[in-house]
C-alpha positions in Angstrom: 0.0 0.0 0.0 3.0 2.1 0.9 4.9 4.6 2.8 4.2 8.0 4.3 5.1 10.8 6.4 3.2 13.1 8.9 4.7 16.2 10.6 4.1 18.7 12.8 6.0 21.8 13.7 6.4 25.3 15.2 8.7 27.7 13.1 8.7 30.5 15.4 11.6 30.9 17.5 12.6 30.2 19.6 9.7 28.1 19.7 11.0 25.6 16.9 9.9 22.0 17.5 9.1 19.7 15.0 8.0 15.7 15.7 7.4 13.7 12.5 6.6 10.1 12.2 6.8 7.6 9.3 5.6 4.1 8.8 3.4 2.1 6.2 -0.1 2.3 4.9 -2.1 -0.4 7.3 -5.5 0.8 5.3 -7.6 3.1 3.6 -10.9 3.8 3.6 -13.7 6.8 3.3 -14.1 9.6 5.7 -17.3 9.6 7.2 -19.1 13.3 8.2 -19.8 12.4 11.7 -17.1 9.9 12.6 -14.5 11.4 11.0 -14.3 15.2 9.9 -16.5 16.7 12.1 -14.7 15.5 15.3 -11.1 16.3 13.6 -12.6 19.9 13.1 -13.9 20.2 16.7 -10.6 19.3 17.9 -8.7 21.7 16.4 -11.5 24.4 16.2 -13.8 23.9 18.6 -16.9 23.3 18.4 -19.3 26.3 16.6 -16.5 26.8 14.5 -15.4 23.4 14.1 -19.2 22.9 12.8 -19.6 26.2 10.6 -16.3 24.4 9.0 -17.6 21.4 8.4 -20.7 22.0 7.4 -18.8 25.1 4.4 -17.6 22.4 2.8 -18.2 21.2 -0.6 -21.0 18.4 -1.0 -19.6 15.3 -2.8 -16.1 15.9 -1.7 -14.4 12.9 -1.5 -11.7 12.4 1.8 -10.1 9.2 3.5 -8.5 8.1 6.2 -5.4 6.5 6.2 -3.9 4.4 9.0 -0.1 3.9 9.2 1.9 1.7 11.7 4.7 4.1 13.0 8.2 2.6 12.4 10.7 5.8 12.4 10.0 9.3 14.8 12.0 12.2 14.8 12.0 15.0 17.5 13.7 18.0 17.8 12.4 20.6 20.7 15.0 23.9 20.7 13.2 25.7 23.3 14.6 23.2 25.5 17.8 24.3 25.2 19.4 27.0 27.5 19.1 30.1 26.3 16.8 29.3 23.3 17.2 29.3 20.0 
């Protein structure tokens, strides 16, 4: 199925973190409305806005989840260094 990569990061220093993880494809498979997008959107949003945003977007729009089984992470945290970065 393959191979892929998420990351995350903060590129404001001295804030600078990163943490990305990489593994293969386990499965694939539609999103759903209700299991899926809206409570991604709520997380990140909360949830009026989470909703208004869900509920903007287009109808018919195709999305899927992928799952992955992490086999490589990378971290790197500079605001735990003295002084900053």
């Amino acid at each position: 199925m393959g191979v892929f990569t998420l990351v995350a990061q903060t590129e404001t220093p001295p804030a600078y973190r990163y943490v990305s993880v990489e593994g293969p494809v386990t499965s694939v498979r539609p999103a759903t409305l209700d299991g899926d997008r809206r409570p991604m959107a709520r997380r990140y949003l909360g949830v009026e806005l989470g909703d208004r945003f869900v509920e903007s977007g287009a109808e018919g729009e195709e999305n899927e989840v992928f799952t992955m089984r992490p086999e490589r992470w990378r971290t790197v945290d500079y605001t735990k260094l003295p002084g900053g970065f």
